[in-house]
PLY file of the C-alpha trace (Angstrom):
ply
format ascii 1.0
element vertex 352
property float x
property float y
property float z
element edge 351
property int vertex1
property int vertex2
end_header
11.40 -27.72 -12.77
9.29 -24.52 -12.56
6.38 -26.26 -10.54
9.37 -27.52 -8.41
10.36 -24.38 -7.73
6.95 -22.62 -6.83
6.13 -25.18 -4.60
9.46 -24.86 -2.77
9.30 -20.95 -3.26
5.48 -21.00 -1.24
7.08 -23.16 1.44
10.37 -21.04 1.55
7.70 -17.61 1.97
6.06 -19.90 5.00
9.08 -20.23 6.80
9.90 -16.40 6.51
6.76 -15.33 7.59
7.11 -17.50 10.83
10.83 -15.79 11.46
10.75 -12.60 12.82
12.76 -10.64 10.83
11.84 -6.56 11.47
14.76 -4.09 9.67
18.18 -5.22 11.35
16.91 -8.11 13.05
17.16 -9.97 9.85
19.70 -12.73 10.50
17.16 -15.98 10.81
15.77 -15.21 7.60
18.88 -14.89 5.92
19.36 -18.23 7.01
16.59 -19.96 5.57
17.49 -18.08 2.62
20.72 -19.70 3.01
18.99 -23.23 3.08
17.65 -22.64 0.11
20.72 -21.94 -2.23
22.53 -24.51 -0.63
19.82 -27.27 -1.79
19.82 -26.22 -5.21
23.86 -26.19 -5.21
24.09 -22.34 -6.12
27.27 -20.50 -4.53
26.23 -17.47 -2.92
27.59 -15.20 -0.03
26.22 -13.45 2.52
27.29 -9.29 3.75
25.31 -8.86 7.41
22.04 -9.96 6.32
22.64 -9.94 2.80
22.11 -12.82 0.81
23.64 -12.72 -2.59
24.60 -15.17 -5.49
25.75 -14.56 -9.16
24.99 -16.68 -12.07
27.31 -19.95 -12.42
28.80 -19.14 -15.67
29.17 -15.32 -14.86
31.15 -13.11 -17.83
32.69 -9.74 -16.75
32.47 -8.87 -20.33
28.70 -9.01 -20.70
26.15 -6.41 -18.92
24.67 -7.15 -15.37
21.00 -7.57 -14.63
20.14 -7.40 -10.57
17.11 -9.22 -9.31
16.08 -7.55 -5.94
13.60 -7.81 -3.18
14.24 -7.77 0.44
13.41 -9.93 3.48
12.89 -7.80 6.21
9.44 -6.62 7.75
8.03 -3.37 9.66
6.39 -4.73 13.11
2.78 -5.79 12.65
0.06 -2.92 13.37
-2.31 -3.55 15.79
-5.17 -4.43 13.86
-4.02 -7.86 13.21
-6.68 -10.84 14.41
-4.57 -13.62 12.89
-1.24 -14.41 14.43
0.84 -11.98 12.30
3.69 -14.89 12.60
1.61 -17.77 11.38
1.55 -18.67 7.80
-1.78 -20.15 6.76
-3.58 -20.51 3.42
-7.47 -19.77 3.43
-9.46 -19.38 0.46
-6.45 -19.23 -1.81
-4.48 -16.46 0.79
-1.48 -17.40 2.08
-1.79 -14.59 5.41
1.20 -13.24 7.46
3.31 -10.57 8.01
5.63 -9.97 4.99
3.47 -11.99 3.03
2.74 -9.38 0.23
5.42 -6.79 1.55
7.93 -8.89 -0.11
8.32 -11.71 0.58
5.81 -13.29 -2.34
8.26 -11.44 -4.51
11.27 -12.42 -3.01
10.80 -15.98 -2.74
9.22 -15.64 -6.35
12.67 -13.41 -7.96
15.03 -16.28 -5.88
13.15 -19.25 -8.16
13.25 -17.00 -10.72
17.20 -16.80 -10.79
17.44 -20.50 -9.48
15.71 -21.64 -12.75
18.68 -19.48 -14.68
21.60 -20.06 -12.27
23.53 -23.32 -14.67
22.52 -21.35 -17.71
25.34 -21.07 -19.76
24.03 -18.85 -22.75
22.76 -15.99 -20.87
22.97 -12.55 -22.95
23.13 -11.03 -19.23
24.46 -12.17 -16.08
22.42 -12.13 -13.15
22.72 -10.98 -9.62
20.26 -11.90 -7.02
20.03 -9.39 -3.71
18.18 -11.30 -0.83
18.55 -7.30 0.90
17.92 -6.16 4.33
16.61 -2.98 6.22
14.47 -1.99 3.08
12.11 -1.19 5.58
13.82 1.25 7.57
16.25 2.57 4.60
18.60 1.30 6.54
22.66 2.03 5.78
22.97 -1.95 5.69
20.61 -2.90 3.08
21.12 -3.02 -0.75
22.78 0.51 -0.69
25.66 -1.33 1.11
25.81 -3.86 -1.38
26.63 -1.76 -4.38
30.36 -1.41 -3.78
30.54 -5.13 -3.45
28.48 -7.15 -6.05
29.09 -6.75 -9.68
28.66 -3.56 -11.25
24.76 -3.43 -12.18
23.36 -2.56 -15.56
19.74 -2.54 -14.77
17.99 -3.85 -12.15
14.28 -6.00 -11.41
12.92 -4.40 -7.99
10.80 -7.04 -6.63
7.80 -5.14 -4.84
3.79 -5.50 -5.18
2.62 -4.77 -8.43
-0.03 -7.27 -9.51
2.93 -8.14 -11.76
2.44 -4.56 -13.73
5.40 -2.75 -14.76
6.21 0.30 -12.15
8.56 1.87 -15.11
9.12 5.06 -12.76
9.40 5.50 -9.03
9.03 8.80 -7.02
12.00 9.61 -4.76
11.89 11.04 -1.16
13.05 14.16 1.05
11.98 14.22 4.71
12.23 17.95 6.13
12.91 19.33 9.52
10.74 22.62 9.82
11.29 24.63 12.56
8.94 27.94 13.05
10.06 30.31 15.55
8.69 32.71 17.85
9.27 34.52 21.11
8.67 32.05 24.21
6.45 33.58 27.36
4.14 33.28 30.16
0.47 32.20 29.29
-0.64 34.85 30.93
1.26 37.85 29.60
0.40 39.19 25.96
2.51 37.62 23.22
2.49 38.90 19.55
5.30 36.36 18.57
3.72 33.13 19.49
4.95 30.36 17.20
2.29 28.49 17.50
-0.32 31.01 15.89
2.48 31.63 13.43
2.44 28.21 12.14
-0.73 28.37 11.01
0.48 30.74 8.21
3.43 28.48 7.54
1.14 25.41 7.33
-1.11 27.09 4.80
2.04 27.99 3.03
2.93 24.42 2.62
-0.52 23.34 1.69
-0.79 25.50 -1.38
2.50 25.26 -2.57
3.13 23.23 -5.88
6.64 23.00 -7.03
6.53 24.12 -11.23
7.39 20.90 -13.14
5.37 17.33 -13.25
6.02 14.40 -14.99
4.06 12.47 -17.63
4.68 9.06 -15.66
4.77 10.40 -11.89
2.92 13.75 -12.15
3.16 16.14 -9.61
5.49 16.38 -6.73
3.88 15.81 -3.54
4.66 17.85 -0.24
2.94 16.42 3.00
3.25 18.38 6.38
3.05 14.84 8.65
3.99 15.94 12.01
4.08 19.00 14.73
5.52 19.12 17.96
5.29 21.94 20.38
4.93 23.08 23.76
5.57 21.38 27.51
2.97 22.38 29.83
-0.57 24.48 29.53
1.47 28.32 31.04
3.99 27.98 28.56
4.42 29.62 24.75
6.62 27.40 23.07
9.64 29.05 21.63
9.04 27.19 18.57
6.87 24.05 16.69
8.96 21.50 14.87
7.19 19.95 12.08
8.17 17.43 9.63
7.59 17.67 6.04
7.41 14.47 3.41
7.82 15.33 -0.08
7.84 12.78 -2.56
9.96 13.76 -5.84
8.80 13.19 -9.24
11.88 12.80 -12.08
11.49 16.09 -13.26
13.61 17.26 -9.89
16.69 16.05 -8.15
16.44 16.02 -4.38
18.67 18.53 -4.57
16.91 20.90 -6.43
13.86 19.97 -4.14
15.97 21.09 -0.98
17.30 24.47 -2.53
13.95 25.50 -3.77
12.06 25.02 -0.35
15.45 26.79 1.46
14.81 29.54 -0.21
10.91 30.22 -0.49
9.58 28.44 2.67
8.65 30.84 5.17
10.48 28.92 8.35
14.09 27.16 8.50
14.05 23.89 7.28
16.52 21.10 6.95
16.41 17.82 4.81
17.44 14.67 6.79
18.90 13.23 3.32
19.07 13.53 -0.35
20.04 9.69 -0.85
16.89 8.25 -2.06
16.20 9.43 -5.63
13.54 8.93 -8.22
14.18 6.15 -10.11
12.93 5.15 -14.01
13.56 3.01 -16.84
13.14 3.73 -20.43
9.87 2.54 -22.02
11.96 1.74 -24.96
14.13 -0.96 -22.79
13.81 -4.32 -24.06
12.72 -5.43 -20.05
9.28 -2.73 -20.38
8.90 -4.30 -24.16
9.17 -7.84 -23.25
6.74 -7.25 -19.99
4.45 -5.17 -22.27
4.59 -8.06 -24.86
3.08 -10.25 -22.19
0.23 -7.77 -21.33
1.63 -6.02 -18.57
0.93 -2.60 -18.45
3.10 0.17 -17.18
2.97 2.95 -14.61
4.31 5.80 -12.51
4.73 4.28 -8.39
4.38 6.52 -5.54
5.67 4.32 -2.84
9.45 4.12 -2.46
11.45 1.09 -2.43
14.96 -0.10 -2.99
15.08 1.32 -6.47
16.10 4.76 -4.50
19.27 3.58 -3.49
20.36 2.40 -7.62
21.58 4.93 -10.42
20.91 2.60 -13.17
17.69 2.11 -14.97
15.04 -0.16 -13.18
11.40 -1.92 -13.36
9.88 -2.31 -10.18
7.74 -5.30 -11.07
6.57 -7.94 -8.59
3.15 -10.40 -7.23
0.82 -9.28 -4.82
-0.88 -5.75 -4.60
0.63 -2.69 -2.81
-2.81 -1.46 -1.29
-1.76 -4.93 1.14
1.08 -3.58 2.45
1.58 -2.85 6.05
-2.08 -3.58 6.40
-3.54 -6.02 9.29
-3.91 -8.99 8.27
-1.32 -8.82 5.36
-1.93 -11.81 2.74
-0.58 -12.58 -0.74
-2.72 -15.02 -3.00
-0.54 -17.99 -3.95
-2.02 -17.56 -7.20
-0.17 -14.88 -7.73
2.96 -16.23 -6.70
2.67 -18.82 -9.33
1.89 -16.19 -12.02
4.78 -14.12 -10.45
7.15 -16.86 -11.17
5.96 -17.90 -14.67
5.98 -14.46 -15.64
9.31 -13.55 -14.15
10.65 -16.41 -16.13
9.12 -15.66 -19.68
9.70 -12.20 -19.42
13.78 -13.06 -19.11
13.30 -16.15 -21.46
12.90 -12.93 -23.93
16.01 -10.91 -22.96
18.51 -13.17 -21.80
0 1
1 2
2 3
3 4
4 5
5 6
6 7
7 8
8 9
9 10
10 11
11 12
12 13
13 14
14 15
15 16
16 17
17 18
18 19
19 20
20 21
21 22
22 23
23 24
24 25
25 26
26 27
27 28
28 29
29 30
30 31
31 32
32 33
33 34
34 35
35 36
36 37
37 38
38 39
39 40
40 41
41 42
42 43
43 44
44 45
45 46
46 47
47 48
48 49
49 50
50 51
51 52
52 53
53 54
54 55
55 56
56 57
57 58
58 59
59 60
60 61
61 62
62 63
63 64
64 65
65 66
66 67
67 68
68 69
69 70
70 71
71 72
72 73
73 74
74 75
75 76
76 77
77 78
78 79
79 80
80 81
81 82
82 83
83 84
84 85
85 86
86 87
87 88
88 89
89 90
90 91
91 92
92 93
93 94
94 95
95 96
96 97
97 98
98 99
99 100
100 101
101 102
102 103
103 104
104 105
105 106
106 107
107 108
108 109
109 110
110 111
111 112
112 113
113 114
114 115
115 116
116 117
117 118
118 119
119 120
120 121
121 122
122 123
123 124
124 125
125 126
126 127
127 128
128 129
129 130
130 131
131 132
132 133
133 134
134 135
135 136
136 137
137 138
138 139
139 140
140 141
141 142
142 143
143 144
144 145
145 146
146 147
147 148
148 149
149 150
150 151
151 152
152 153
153 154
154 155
155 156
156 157
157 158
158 159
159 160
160 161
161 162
162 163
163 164
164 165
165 166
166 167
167 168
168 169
169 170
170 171
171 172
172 173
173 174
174 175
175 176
176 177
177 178
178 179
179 180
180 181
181 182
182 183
183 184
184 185
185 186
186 187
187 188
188 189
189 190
190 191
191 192
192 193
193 194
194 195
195 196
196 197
197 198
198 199
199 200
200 201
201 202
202 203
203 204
204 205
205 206
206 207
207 208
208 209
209 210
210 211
211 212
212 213
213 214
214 215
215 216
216 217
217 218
218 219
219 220
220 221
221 222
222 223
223 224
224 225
225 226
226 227
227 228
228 229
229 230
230 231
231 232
232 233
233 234
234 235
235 236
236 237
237 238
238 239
239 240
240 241
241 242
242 243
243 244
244 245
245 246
246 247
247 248
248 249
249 250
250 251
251 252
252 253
253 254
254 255
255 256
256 257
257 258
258 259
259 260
260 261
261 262
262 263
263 264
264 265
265 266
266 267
267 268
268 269
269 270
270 271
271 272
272 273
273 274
274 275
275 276
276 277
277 278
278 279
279 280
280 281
281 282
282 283
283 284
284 285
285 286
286 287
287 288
288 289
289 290
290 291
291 292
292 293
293 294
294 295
295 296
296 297
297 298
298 299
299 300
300 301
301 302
302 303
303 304
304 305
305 306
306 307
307 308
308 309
309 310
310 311
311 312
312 313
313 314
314 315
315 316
316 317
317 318
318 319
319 320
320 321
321 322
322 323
323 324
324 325
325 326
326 327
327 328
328 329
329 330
330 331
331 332
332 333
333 334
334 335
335 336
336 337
337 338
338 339
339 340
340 341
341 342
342 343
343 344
344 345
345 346
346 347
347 348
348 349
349 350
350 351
């Protein structure tokens, strides 16, 4: 049944790669995802562009394990020389867009919970979370989903990780900045310009380091990623907007990330949202000891995913390698999707 499965899987991650499916323009894919639960008989519904199923012999009284990944895509960069849309295998690579960014580990967690769907002796049930606009952090993706599927215990987060365990996830606050000064003529004298006064303020942000890291995610990370200012060549700006990207470790809530910057950052600045918190499970969890049991090794991830939006513990843990991600040419090696799948299956063969 497994090689079944993988073969299917590889053909199912074909057809998504040649179905557009950028962040809320998700509803062909969701389809084919469709297709698939209907062949192997599993019930499943579907929220927007959600695609979700429980296991068949589901118990209310035991604890809930979610399998995640998502189906959408950003839009292809232009560096591509292949037809981002055309799935193709070449010396082992399945190539196209969403290949690696998930859709190997999407197609990989749905065989994964296909091979446990009829089990009847399952010491957890099982949720699987086809999700949508994880791209985008959209309002309609798996953080929509949490007030309607079973109540989760702890969650898989299917993302590229050379099928290493990502036991701890950094969160993320994007910051308005705005740094004022008095707007003029170009040719009059101006001892307020904002412009020369940001270079203060982007010094400031450069050498600040919040106080506390973390053994798994060390330090916080602040990145000043964009400035705006100005109209036309005669005219001082009245003030430069810049954006600010700080990536939280799990010593800090976003919270405490906002009111410390409030109050020592030398300009006004503004967080867009505190929703997408640092995530981690316990290394003493039986999922990290089972995946550590079958050589995986663990680590702290910097890139965010889907885990922001969940308040439970969870494992980000999936084929393919995160350095591919959003790159030209995007590929997965369907190696790896067959070792994703055997892997994802003997790691639960141990806890369920």
């Amino acid at each position: 049944m497994i090689q079944d499965l993988t073969e299917n899987a590889i053909d199912l991650l074909k057809k998504l790669i040649e179905t557009p499916s950028f962040s809320s323009e998700e509803d062909q894919t969701a389809q084919h995802i469709e297709t698939w639960f209907k062949s192997y008989h599993v019930d499943y519904k579907r929220t927007l562009n959600n695609v979700w199923a429980v296991n068949k012999y589901f118990d209310a009284q035991k604890p809930t394990l979610l399998l995640n990944s998502h189906h959408d895509t950003v839009k292809p960069n232009s560096g591509y020389t292949n037809d981002p849309f055309k799935a193709f295998v070449k010396a082992g690579k399945l190539y196209g867009l969403g290949s690696n960014d998930a859709g190997g580990c999407l197609v990989s967690l749905i065989a994964t919970f296909t091979y446990f769907y009829k089990r009847e002796d399952l010491k957890y049930n099982l949720v699987l979370v086809a999700s949508a606009e994880e791209e985008s952090s959209g309002l309609n993706g798996l953080n929509s989903m949490l007030e309607i599927i079973p109540k989760i215990d702890v969650a898989i987060v299917g993302e590229p990780t050379l099928m290493n365990l990502a036991v701890a996830e950094k969160g993320l606050v994007v910051f308005d900045a705005i740094v004022e000064g008095t707007p003029s003529h170009a040719a009059h004298p101006n001892d307020n310009n904002a412009i020369y006064n940001t270079i203060a303020v982007l010094n400031w942000f450069k050498d600040f380091k919040f106080d506390k890291g973390s053994e798994v995610l060390g330090d916080v990370k602040l990145t000043v990623t964009q400035i705006e200012a100005g109209s036309q060549h005669n005219v001082v700006p009245a003030d430069v907007k810049l954006v600010i990207d700080v990536r939280v470790n799990d010593a800090y809530t976003n919270k405490e990330i906002s009111q410390i910057l409030k109050a020592k950052a030398p300009c006004k600045v503004t967080p867009r949202s505190l929703r997408l918190n640092s995530s981690s499970i316990p290394l003493d969890h039986e999922l990290v000891k089972a995946g550590m049991a079958l050589g995986r090794t663990t680590y702290g991830s910097p890139t965010l995913s889907d885990q922001a939006t969940l308040s439970c513990p969870s494992l980000k843990l999936g084929p393919g390698d995160s350095t591919r991600s959003h790159s030209a040419d995007e590929f997965i090696y369907v190696k790896e999707i067959e070792e994703g799948i055997a892997i994802y299956i003997k790691l639960l063969e141990s806890v369920l």
